[in-house]
N, C-alpha and C positions, 0 to 999 in steps of 0.2 A: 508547494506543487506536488502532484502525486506520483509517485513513480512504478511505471509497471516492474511486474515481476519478471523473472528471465520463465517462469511455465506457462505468466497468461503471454507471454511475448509468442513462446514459443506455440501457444494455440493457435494465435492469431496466424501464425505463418501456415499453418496445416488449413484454416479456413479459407485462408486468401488462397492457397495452392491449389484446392478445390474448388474456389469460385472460378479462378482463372482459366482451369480448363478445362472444368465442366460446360462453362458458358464459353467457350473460345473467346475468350476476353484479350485485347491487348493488354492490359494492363489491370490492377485492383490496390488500392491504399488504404490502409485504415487509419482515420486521424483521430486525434483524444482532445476533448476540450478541456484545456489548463488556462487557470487563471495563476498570472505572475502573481508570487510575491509584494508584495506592498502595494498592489494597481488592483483596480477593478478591472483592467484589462482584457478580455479574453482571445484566446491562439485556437487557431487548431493545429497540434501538434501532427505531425505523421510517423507515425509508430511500425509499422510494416508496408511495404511496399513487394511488387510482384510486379512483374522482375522489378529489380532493386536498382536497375537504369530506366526507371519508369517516366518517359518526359509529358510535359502537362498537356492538359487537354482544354479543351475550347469548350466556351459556356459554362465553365464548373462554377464560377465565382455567381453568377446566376442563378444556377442551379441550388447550392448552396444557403444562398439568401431565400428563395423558395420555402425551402425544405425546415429551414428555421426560423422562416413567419409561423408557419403551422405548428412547429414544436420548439416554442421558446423555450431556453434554458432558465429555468426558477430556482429559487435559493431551496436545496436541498440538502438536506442530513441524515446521511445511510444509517442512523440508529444506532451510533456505537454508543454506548454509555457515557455520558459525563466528556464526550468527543465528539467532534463530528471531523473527516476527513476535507478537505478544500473544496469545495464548491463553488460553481461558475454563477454568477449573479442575475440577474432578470432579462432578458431578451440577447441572444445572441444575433445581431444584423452584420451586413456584408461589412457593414464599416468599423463593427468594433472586430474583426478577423485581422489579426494578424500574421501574414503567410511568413512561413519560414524560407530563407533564402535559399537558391536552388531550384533545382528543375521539378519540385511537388509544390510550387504554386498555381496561380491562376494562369492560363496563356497569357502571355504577351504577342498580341496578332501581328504580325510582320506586314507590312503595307504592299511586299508583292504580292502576284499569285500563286497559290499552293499547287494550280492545274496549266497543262499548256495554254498558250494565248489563242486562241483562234475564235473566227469570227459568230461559229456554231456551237464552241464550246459551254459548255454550264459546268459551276460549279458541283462536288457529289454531296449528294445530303448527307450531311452530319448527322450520327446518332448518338443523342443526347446521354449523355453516360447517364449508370445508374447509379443514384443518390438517396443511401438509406441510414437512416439517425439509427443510432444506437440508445434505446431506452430503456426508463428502470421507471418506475411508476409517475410516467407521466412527464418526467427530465429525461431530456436528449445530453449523451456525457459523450458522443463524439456522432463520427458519420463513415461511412463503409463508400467508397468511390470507386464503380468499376467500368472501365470503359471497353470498346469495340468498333471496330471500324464497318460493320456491315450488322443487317438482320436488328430491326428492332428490338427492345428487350419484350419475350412473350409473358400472359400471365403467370402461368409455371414458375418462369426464371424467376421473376421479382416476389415469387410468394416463398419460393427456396432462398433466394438471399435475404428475405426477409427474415429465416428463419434462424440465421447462418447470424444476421445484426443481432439477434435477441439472445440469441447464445453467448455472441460476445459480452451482450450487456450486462446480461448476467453475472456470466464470469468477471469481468472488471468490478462490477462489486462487492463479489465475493472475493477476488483477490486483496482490494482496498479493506474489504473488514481482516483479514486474516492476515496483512501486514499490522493492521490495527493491533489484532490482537495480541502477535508477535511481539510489537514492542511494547504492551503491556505486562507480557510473560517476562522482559528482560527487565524491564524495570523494577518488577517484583522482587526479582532475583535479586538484583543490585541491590536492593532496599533490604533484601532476609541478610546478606552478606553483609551491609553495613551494622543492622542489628546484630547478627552473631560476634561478628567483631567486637563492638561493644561489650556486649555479656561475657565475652573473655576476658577482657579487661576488666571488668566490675569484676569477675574470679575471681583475678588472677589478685585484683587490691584486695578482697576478700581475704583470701588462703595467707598473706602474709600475718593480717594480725593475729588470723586462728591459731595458725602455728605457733605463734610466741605465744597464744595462750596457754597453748595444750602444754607448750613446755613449761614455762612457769605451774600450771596445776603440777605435771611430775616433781618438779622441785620443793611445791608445797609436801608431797605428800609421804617424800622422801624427809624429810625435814620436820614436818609435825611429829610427834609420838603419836604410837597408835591409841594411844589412852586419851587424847586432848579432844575435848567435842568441837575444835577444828579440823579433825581429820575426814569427817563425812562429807565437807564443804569443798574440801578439795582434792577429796577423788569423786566428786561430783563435776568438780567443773573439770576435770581427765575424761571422765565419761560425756558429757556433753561436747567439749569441743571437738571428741572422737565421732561423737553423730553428726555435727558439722561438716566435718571433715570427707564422711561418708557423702553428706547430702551434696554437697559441691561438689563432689567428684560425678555423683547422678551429672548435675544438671549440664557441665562441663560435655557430657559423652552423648546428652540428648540434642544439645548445639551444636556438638560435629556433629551427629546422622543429620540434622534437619537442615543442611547445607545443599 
């Protein structure tokens, strides 16, 4: 499952705060479509809320179902290399939704009346919250929900929240690749660090038997006469295992920096 970041989190709260009351909105939620783990399943998550005691509204789950005939969720792959982040599977319908418990579900209508009883009274017309999917080429990855008790949504408002959903959309996949890529950078890491490890230890096996070489050449060379045509052999191998000695210590100090 995908998990938002705490900057695109905190985006979302500065958009919702200006939808809210720019458009005198009672309310505005942003949900993200997650598919569980091991289930085809699909949720809409609710990720930011405005105000944050936001209770549900009438028609949403309608509404909803609407909005994602039009833009089914398809099997998509943000183009990470050799990855692709979770993606929601082919048609999202009212029935594969699963609301999260709590007051950011669909209304439950109460069988009184919401208005006083009398003989002349009518109900007030409900205006229909506004219901816009958040898109990225063609896949809806959640849905922006804001409601109002009064004044239709005008064209203006819904072409501004429009613009406010594509923003987010954006952002959400741009955040999704750049956790991507985060934990490819950390993986890397991990991986240089298990090889430098390594290669200290292939050193470190290394340097023991040089040294008993080099010492044995001094013993040779202490020990030959300088007249015996064994004595070039072993201050040769004094001189070599000194260049050894040299080149491990190289390689040893190019594996710490490259830590």
């Amino acid at each position: 499952m995908a998990v938002a970041s705490s900057e695109f989190i905190a985006l979302c709260q500065s958009q919702v705060l200006v939808l809210t009351r720019s458009f005198e909105a009672t309310s505005t939620v942003v949900y993200l479509a997650q598919q569980a783990a091991n289930t085809s399943e699909l949720s809409l998550v609710p990720l930011v809320a405005y105000p944050e005691t936001a209770t549900s509204w009438a028609g949403l789950s309608e509404s909803l179902a609407a909005i994602t005939e039009q833009a089914p969720l398809d099997d998509v792959s943000l183009e990470f290399p050799g990855q692709s982040i979770p993606t929601p599977g082919p048609g999202l319908r009212e029935t594969d939704v699963t609301w999260p418990s709590g007051a950011l579900g669909p209304m439950q209508v109460s069988s009184k009346p919401a208005w006083p009883a009398s003989a002349s009274s009518e109900p007030p017309a409900a205006v229909p919250p506004l219901v816009l999917p958040l898109m990225h080429e063609g896949v809806a990855l959640g849905v922006i929900v804001s409601t109002r008790e009064t004044l239709p949504w005008s064209h203006e408002e819904r072409q501004q929240a429009e613009q406010v959903a594509n923003t987010l959309a954006l952002a959400w996949v741009l955040d999704q690749r750049g956790q991507w890529l985060q934990q490819q950078l950390q993986q890397r890491h991990l991986t240089q660090v298990g090889q430098s490890d390594t290669f200290h230890n292939l050193l470190h096996q290394f340097r023991n038997p040089l040294t008993a070489l080099q010492t044995f050449g001094r013993l040779l060379v202490k020990r030959i006469p300088s007249d015996d045509p064994n004595q070039p052999i072993a201050e040769g191998i004094v001189r070599e295992s000194r260049r050894l000695q040299d080149l491990a210590q190289t390689f040893d100090s190019t594996v710490t920096q490259g830590r």
